[in-house]
N, C-alpha and C positions, 0 to 999 in steps of 0.2 A: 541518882544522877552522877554521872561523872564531873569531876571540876571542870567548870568552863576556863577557859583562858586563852586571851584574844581577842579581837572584833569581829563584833556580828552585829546584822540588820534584822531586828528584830518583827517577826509576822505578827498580825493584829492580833492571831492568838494567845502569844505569849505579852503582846501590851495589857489585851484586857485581864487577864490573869496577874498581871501587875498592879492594875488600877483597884482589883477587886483584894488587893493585900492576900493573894490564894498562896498556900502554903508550897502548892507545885514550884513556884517561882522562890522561894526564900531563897534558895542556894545562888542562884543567878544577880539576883539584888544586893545579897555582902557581895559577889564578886564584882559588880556593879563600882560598887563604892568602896570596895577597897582599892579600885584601879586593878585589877585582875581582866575585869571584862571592860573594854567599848565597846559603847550600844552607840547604836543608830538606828533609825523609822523612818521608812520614807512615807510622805506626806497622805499616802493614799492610806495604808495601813493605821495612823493613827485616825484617818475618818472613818474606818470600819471599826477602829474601837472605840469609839464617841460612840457611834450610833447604836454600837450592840448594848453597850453598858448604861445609854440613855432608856434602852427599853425596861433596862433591868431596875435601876433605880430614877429613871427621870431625868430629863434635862438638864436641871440645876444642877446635881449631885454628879454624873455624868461628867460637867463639863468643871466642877471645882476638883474633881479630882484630874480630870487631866491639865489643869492648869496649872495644878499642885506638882505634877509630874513632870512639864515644862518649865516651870519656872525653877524646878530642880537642878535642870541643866546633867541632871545624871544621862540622858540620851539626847545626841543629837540627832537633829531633823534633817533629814537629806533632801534638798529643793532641787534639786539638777534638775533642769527641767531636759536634758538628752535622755535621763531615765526612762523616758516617756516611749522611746523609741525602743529602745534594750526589751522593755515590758511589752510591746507592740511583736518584737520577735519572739519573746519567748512564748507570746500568747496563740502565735503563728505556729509555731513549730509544735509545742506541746496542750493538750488539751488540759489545766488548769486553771483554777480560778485567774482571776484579772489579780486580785490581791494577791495571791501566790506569787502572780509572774511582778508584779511592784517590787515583791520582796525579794526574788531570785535576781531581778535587772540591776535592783542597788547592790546588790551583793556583787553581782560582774562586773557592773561600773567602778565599784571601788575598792575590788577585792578584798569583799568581806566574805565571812561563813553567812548563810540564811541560817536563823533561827525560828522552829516549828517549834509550837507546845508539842505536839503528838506526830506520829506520822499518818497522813489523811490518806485515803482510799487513793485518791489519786495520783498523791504526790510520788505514791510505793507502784501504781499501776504503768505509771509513768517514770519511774525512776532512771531507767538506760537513756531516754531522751532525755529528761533533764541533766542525766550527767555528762552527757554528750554538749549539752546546748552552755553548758556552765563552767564545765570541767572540776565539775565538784560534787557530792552528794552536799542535799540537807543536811543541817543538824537538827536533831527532836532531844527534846526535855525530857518526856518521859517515852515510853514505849508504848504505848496505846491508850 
């Protein structure tokens, strides 16, 4: 991975790969906390990695560790609730997850980079429209 550096809105992919301590993410977390990178999650994203990371280990565990990761204050939570609309468009224009377009609308809203663990089938199938609808590509972690 290249050094990140900048703000970015991070996609549920790369939170739960956060919450799961996965080594994919190390480089992103010192950049995190050493002030290199601002994170941000908008509100939808962190409840697709509740729920993903609730299957994998439970409710409890699931929810101390994103509370752990909250009350870190290493990422801010984006509540705009105009997001809502941005995500509405982009889910209009490009055929992508709903969580996807969460994460590309907070990224237009506040001109962040979107951050992907991977690049997904669709994100790459759809790439020209999203770059069109954003004025930006994705950013991906790893390469597949």
């Amino acid at each position: 991975m290249t050094r990140l550096q900048g703000s970015y809105v991070l996609d549920a992919s790369v939170l739960i790969e956060i919450l799961a301590g996965s080594r994919l993410v190390k480089d992103l977390v010192e950049a995190i906390i050493s002030g290199d990178v601002e994170a941000y999650a908008a509100r939808l994203s962190l409840t697709e990695a509740l729920y993903v990371t609730c299957r994998l280990w439970g409710l409890d565990e699931a929810s101390r560790r994103m509370n752990m990761l909250l009350g870190s204050r290493l990422i801010a939570v984006i509540e705009d609730r105009s997001v809502w609309r941005l995500a509405a468009s982009c889910k209009c224009r490009v055929p992508v997850s709903l969580g996807d377009c969460y994460t590309l609308a907070a990224a237009k809203a506040y001109g962040l980079k979107p951050l992907f663990l991977r690049p997904e089938k669709e994100l790459v199938r759809h790439s020209e429209r999203l770059r069109q609808w954003l004025g930006a590509d994705p950013v991906f972690l790893t390469k597949g």
